[in-house]
N, CA, C and O atoms as CSV, one atom per row, in Angstrom:
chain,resi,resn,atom,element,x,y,z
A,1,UNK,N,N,0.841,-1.171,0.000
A,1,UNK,CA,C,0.000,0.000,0.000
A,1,UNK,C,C,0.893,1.244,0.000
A,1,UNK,O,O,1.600,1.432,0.990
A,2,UNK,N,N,0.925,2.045,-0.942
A,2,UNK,CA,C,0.901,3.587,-0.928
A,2,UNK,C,C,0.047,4.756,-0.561
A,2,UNK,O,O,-1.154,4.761,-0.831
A,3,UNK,N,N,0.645,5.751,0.051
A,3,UNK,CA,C,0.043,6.832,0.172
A,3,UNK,C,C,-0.330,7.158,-1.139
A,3,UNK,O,O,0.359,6.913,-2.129
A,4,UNK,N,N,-2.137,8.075,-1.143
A,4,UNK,CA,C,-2.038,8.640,-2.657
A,4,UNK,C,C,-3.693,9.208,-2.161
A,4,UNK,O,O,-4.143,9.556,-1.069
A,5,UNK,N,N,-4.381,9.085,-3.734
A,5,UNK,CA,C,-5.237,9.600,-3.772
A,5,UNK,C,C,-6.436,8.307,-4.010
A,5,UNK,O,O,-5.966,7.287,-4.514
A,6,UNK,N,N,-7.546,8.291,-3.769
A,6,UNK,CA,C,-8.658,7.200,-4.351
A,6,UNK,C,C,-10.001,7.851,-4.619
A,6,UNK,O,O,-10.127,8.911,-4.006
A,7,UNK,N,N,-10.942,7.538,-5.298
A,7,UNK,CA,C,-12.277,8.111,-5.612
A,7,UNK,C,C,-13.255,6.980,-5.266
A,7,UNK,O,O,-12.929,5.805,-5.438
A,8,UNK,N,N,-14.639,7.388,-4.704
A,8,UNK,CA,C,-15.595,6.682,-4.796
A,8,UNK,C,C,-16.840,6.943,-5.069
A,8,UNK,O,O,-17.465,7.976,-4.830
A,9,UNK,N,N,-17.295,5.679,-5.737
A,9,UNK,CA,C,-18.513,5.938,-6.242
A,9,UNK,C,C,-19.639,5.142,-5.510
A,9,UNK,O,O,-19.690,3.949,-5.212
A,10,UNK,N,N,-20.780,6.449,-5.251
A,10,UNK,CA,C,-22.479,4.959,-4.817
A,10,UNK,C,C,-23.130,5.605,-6.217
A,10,UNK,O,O,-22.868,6.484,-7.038
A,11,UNK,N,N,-24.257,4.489,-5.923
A,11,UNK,CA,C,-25.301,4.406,-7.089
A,11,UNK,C,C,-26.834,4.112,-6.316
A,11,UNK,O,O,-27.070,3.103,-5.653
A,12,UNK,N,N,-27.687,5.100,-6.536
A,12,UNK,CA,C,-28.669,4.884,-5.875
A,12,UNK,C,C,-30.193,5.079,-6.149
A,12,UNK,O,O,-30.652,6.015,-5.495
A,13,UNK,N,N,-31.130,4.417,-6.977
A,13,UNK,CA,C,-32.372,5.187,-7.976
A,13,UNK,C,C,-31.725,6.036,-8.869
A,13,UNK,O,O,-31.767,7.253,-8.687
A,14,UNK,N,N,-30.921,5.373,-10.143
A,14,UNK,CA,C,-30.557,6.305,-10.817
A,14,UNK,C,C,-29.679,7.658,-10.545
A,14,UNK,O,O,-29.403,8.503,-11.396
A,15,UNK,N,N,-29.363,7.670,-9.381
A,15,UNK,CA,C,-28.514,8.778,-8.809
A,15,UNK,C,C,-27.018,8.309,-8.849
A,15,UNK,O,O,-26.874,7.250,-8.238
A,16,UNK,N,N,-26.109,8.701,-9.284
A,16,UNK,CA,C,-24.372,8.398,-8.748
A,16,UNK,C,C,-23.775,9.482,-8.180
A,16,UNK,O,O,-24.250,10.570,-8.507
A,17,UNK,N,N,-22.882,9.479,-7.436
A,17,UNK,CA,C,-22.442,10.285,-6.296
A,17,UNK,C,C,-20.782,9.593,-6.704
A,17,UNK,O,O,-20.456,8.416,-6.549
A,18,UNK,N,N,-19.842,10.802,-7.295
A,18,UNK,CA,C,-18.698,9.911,-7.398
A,18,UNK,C,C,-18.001,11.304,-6.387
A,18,UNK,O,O,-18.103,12.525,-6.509
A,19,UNK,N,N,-17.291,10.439,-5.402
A,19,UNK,CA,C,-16.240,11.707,-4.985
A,19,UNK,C,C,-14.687,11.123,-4.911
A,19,UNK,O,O,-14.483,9.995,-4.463
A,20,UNK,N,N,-13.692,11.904,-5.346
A,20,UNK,CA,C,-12.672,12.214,-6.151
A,20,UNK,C,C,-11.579,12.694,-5.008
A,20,UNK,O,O,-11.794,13.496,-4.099
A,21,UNK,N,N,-10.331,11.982,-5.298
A,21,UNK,CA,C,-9.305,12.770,-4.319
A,21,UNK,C,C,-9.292,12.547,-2.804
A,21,UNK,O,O,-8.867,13.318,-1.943
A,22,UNK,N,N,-9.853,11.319,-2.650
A,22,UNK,CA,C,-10.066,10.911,-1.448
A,22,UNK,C,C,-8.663,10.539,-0.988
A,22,UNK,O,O,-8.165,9.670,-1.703
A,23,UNK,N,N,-7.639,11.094,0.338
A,23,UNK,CA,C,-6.446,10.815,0.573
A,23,UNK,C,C,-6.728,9.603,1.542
A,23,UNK,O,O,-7.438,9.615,2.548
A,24,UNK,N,N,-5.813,8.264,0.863
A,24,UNK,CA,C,-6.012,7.147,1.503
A,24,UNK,C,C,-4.741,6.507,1.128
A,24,UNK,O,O,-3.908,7.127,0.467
A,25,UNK,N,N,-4.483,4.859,1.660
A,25,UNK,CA,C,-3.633,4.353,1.608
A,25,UNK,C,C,-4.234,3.088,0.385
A,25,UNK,O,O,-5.111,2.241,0.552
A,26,UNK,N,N,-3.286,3.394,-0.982
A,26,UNK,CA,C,-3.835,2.864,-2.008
A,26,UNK,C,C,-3.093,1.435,-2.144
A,26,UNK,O,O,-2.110,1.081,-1.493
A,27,UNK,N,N,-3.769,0.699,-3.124
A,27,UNK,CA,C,-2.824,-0.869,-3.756
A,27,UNK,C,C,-2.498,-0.469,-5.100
A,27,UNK,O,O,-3.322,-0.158,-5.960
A,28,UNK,N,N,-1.395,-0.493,-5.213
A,28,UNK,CA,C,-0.757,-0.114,-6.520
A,28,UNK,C,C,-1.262,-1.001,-7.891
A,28,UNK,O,O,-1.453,-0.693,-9.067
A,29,UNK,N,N,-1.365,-2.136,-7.188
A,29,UNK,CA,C,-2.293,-3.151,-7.931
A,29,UNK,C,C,-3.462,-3.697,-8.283
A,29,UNK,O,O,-3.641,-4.428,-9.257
A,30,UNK,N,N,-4.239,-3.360,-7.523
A,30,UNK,CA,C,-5.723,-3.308,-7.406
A,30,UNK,C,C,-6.433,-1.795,-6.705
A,30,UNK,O,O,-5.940,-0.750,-6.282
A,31,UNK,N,N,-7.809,-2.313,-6.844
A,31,UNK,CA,C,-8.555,-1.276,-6.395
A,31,UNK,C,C,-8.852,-1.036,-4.936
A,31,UNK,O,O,-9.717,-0.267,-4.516
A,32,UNK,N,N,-7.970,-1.842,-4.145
A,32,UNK,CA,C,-8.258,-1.976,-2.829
A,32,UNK,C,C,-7.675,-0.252,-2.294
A,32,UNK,O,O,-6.726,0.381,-2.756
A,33,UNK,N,N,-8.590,0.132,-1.238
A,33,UNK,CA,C,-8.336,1.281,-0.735
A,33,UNK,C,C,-8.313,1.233,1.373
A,33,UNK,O,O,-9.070,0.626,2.131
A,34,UNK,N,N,-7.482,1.865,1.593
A,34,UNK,CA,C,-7.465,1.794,3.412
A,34,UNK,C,C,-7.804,3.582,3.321
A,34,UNK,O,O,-7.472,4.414,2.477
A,35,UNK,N,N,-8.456,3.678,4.356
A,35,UNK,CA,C,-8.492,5.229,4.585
A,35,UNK,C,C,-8.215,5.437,6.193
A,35,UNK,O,O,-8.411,4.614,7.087
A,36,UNK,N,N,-7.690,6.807,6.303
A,36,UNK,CA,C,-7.199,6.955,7.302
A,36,UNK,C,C,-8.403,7.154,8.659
A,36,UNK,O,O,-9.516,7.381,8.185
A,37,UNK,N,N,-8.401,7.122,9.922
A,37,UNK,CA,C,-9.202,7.305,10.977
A,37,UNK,C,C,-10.689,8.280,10.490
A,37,UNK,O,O,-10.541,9.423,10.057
A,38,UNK,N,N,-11.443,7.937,10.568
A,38,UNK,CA,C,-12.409,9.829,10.227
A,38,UNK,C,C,-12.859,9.956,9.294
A,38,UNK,O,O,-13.977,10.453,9.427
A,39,UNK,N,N,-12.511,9.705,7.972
A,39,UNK,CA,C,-11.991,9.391,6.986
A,39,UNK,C,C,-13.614,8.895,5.835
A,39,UNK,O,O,-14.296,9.374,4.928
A,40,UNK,N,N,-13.510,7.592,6.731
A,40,UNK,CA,C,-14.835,7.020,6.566
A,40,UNK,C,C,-16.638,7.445,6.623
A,40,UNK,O,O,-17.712,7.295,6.040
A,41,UNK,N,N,-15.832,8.200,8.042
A,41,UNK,CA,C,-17.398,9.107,8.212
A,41,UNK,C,C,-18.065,10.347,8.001
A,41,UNK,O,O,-19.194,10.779,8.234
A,42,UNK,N,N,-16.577,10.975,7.269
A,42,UNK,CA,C,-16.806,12.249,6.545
A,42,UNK,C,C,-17.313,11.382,5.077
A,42,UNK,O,O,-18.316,11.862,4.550
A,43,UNK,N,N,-16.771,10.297,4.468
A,43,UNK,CA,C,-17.010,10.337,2.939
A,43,UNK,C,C,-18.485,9.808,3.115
A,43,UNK,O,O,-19.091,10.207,2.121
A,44,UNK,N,N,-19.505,8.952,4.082
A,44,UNK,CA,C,-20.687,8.588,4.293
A,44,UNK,C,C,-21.612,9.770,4.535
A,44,UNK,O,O,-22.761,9.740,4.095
A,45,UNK,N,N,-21.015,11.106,5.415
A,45,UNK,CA,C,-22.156,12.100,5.333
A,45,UNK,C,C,-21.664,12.593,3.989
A,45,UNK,O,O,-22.560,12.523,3.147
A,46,UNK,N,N,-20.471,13.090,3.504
A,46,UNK,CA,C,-20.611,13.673,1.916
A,46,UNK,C,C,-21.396,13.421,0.979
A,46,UNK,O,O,-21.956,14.133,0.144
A,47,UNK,N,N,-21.389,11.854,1.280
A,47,UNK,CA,C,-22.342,11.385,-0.026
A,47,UNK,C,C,-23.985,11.629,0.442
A,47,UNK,O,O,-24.848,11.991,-0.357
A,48,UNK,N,N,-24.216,11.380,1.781
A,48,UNK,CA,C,-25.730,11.081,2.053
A,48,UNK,C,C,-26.133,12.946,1.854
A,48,UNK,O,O,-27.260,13.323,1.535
A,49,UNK,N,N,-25.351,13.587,2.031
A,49,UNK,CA,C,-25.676,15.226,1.510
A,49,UNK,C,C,-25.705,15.596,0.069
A,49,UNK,O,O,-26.491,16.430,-0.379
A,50,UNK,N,N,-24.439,14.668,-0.960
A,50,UNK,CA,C,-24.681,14.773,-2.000
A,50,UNK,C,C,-26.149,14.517,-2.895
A,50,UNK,O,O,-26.720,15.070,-3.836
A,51,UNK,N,N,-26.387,13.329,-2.001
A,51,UNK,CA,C,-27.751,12.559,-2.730
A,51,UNK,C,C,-29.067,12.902,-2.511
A,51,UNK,O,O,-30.002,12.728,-3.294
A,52,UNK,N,N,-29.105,13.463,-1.267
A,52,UNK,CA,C,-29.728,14.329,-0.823
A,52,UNK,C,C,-30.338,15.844,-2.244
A,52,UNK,O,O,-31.422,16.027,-2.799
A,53,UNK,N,N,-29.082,16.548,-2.321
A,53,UNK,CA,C,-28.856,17.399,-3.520
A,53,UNK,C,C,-29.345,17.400,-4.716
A,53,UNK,O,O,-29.990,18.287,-5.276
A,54,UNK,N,N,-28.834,15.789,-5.318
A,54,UNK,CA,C,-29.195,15.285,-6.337
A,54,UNK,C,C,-30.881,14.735,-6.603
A,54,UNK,O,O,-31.464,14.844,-7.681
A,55,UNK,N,N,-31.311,14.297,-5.686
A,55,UNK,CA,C,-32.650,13.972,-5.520
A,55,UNK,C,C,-33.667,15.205,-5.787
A,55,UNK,O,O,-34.457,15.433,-6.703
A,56,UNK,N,N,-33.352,15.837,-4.718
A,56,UNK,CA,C,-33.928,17.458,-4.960
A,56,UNK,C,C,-34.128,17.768,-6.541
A,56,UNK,O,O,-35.066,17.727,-7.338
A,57,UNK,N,N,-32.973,18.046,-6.566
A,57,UNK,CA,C,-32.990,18.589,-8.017
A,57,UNK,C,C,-33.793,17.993,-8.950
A,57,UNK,O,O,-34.375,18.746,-9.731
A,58,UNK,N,N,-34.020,16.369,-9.083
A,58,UNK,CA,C,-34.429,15.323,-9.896
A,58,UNK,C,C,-35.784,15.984,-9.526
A,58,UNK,O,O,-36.492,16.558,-10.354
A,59,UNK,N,N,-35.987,15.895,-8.625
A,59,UNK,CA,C,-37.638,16.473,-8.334
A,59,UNK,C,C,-38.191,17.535,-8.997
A,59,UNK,O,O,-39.281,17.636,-9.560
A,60,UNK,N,N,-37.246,18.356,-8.846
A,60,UNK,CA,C,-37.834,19.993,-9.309
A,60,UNK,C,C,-38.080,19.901,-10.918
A,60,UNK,O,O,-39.029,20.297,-11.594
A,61,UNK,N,N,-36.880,19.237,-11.281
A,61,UNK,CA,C,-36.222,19.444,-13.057
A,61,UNK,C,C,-36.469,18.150,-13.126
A,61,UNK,O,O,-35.546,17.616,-12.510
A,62,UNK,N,N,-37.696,16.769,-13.805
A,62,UNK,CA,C,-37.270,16.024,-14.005
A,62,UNK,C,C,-36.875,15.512,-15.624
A,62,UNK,O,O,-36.265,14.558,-16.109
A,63,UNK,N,N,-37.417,16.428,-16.020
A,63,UNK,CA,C,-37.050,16.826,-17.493
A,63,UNK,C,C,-35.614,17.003,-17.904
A,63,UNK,O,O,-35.093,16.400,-18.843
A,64,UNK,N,N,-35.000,17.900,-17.107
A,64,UNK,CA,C,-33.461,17.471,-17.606
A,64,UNK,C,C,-32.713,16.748,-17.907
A,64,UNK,O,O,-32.872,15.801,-17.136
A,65,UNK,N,N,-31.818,16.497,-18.662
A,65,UNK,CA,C,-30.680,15.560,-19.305
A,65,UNK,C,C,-30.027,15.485,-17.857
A,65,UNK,O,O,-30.299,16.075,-16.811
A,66,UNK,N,N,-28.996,14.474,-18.210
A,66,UNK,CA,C,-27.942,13.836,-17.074
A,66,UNK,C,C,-27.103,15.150,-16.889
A,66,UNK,O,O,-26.482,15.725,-17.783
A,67,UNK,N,N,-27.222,15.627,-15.205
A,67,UNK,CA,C,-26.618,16.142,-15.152
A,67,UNK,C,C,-25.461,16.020,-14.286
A,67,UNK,O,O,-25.447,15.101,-13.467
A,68,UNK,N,N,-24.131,17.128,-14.391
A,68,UNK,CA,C,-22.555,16.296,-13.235
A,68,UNK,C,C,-22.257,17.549,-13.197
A,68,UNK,O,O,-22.051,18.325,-14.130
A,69,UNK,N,N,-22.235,17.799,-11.559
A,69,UNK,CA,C,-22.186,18.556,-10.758
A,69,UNK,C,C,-20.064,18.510,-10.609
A,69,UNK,O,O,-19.470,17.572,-11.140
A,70,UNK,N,N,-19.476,19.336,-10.050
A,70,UNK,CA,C,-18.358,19.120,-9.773
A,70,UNK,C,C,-17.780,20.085,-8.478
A,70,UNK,O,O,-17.178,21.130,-8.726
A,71,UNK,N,N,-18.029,19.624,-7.047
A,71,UNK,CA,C,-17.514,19.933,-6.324
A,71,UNK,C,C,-16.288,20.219,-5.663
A,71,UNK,O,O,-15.620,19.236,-5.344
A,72,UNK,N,N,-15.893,21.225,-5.417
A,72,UNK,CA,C,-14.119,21.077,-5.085
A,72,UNK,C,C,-13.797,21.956,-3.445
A,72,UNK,O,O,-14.102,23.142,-3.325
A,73,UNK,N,N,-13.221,21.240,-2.408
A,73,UNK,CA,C,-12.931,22.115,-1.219
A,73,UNK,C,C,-11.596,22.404,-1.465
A,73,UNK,O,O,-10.767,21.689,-2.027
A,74,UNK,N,N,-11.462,23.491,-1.004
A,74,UNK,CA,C,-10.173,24.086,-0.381
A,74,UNK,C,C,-9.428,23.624,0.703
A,74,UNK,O,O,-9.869,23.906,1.817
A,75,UNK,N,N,-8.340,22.941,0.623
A,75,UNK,CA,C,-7.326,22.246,2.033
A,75,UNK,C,C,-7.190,23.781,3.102
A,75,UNK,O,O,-6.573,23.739,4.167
């Protein structure tokens, strides 16, 4: 395992939630990912807020094409 970066994706009623740049301890060889302490329970509310977001929106607009949002924080 290396230090690096990993992304994850849920899928949920047509909804995907991919988040990006997740700092974890990667497999150079596979897709296996370790994340550090905390880690875990920040990326479970991110997403349950993302989907949250995404749902909404589906509601209001369901007429719209696929849409991809692109979130970015500041360290």
């Amino acid at each position: 395992m290396i230090w690096g970066e990993t992304e994850f994706a849920y899928t949920e009623e047509g909804v995907e939630v991919v988040v990006r740049h997740i700092p974890a301890w990667v497999c150079p060889y596979e897709d296996d990912a370790a994340f550090p302490p905390g880690t875990t329970d920040e990326l479970i509310e991110t997403v349950r807020e993302l989907m949250a977001v995404a749902r909404k929106t589906q509601a209001k607009r369901p007429s719209l094409p696929t849409q991809e949002y692109l979130v970015r924080m500041a360290s």
